[in-house]
BADREN-429604 format. One record per residue (C-alpha): residue in one letter; x, y, z negated. Coordinates in nm, 4 decimals. Layout:
[rec A,[X,Y,Z]];
...
This chain:
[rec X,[0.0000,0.0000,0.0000]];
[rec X,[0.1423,0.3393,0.0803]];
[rec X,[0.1843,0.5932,-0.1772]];
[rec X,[-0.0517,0.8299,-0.0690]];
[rec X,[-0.3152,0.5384,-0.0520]];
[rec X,[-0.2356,0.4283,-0.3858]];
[rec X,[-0.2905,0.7722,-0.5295]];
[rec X,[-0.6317,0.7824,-0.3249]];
[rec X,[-0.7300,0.4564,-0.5133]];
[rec X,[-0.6481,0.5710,-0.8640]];
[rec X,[-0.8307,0.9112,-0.7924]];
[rec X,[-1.1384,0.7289,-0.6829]];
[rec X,[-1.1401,0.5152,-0.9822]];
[rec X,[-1.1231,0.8047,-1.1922]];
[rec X,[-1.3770,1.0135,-1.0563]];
[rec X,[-1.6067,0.7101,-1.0834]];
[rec X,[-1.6427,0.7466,-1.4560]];
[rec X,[-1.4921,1.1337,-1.4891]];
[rec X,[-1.7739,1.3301,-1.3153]];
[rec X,[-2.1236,1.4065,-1.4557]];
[rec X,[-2.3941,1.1712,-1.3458]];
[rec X,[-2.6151,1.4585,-1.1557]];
[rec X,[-2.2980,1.4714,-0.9242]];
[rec X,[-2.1796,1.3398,-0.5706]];
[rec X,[-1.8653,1.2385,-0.4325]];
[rec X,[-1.7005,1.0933,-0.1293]];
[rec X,[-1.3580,0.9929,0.0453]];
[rec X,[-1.3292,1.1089,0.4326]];
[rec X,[-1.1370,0.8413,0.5895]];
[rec X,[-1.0602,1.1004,0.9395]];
[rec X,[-0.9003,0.8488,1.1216]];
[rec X,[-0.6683,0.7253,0.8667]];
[rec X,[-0.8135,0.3836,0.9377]];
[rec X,[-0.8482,0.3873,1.2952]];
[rec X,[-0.6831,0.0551,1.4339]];
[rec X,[-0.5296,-0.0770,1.7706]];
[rec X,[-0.3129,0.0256,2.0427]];
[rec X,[-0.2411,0.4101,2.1265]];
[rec X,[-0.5101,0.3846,2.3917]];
[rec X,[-0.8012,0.2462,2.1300]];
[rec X,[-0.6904,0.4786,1.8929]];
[rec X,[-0.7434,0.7815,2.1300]];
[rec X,[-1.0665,0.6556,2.2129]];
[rec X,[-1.1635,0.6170,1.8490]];
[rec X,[-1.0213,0.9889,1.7597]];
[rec X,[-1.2293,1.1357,2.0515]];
[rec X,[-1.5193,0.9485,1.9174]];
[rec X,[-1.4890,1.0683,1.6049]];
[rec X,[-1.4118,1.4415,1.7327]];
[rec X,[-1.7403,1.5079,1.9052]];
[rec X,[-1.9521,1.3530,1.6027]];
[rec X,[-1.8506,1.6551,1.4092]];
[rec X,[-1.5161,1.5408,1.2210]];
[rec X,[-1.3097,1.8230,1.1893]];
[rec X,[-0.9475,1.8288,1.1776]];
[rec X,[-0.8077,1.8998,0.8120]];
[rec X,[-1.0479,1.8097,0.6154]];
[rec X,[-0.9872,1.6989,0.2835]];
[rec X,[-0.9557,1.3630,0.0910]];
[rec X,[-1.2107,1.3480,-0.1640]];
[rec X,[-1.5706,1.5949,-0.1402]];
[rec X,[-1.7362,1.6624,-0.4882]];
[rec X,[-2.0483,1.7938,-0.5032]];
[rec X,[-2.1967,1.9478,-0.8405]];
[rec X,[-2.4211,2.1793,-0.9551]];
[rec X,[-2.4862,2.3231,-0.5760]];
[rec X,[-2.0833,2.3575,-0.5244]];
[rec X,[-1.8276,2.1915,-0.2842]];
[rec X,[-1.4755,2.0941,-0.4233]];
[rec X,[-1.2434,1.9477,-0.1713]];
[rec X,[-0.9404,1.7817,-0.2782]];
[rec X,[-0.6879,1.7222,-0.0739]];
[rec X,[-0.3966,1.4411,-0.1727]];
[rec X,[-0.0582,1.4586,-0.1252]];
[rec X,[0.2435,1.2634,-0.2564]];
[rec X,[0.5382,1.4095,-0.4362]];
[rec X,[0.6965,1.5518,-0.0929]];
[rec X,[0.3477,1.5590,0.1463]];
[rec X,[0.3276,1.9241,0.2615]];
[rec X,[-0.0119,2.0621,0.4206]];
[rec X,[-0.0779,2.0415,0.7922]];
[rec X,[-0.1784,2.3290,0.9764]];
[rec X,[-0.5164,2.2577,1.0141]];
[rec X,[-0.6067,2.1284,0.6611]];
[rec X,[-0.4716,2.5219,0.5526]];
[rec X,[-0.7457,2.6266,0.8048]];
[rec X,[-0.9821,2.3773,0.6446]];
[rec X,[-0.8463,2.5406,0.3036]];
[rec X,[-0.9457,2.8664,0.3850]];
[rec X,[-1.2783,2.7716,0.5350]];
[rec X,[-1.4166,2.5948,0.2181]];
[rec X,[-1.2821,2.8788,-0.0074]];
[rec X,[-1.4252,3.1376,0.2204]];
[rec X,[-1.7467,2.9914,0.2252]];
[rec X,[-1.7491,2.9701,-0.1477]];
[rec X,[-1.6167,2.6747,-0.1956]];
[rec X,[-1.3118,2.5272,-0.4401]];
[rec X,[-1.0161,2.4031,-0.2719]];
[rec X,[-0.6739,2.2173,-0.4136]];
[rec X,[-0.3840,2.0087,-0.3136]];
[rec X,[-0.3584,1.7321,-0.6010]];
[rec X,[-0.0444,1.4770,-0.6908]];
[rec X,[-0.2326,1.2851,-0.9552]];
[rec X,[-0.4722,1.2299,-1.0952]];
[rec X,[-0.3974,1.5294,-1.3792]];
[rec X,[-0.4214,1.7932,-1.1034]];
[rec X,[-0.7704,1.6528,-0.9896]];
[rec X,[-0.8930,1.6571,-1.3871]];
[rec X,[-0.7361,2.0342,-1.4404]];
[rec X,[-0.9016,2.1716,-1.0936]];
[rec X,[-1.2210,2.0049,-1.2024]];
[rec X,[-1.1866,2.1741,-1.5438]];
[rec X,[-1.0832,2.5418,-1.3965]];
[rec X,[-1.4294,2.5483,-1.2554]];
[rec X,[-1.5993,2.4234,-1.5230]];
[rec X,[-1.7236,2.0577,-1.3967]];
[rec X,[-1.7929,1.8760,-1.7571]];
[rec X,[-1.5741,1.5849,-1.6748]];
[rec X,[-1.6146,1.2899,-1.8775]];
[rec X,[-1.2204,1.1674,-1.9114]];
């Protein structure tokens, strides 16, 4: 299992039993499971492109009390892409809270700063 994917997995588990009951969460997968050759993997991307998946956007969606929180995930030396800084700037703009996380800690503290009751 690759780092990053390992840190996905803990996260998930956390956030399982962390946030509030009246609350929603997902993972966006954004091709990071598309499988096959170069060819099949195009196809798949373009697929996924004109069903509305955006470049950039983040790892894990939270929903709560009528607010988005993206988080994006990122090992010790990932840096941001281009586009998921555009993403970044369109979910804050629009109200929303954004935030690179390393573990699980930075998920819990950005959860915290805007006041989601979390639960661990």
């Amino acid at each position: 299992m690759r780092p990053e994917d390992a840190l996905q997995a803990s996260v998930a588990a956390y956030l399982d039993v962390a946030l509030p009951s009246a609350s929603w969460w997902t993972a966006t997968a954004n091709g990071a499971f598309l499988g096959g050759d170069v060819k099949r993997r195009a196809i798949q991307s373009r697929r996924m492109k004109a069903a509305g998946v955006k470049n950039g956007t983040p790892d894990i969606l939270i929903v709560w009390d009528g607010r988005l929180f993206a988080v994006e995930l990122k090992t010790a030396k990932g840096k941001l892409t281009e586009s998921q800084k555009d993403a970044s700037d369109a979910i804050v703009g629009a109200g929303g809270g954004w935030t690179v996380a390393r573990s699980i800690d930075d998920v819990s503290a950005f959860l915290r700063a805007h006041n989601v009751p979390v639960r661990a």
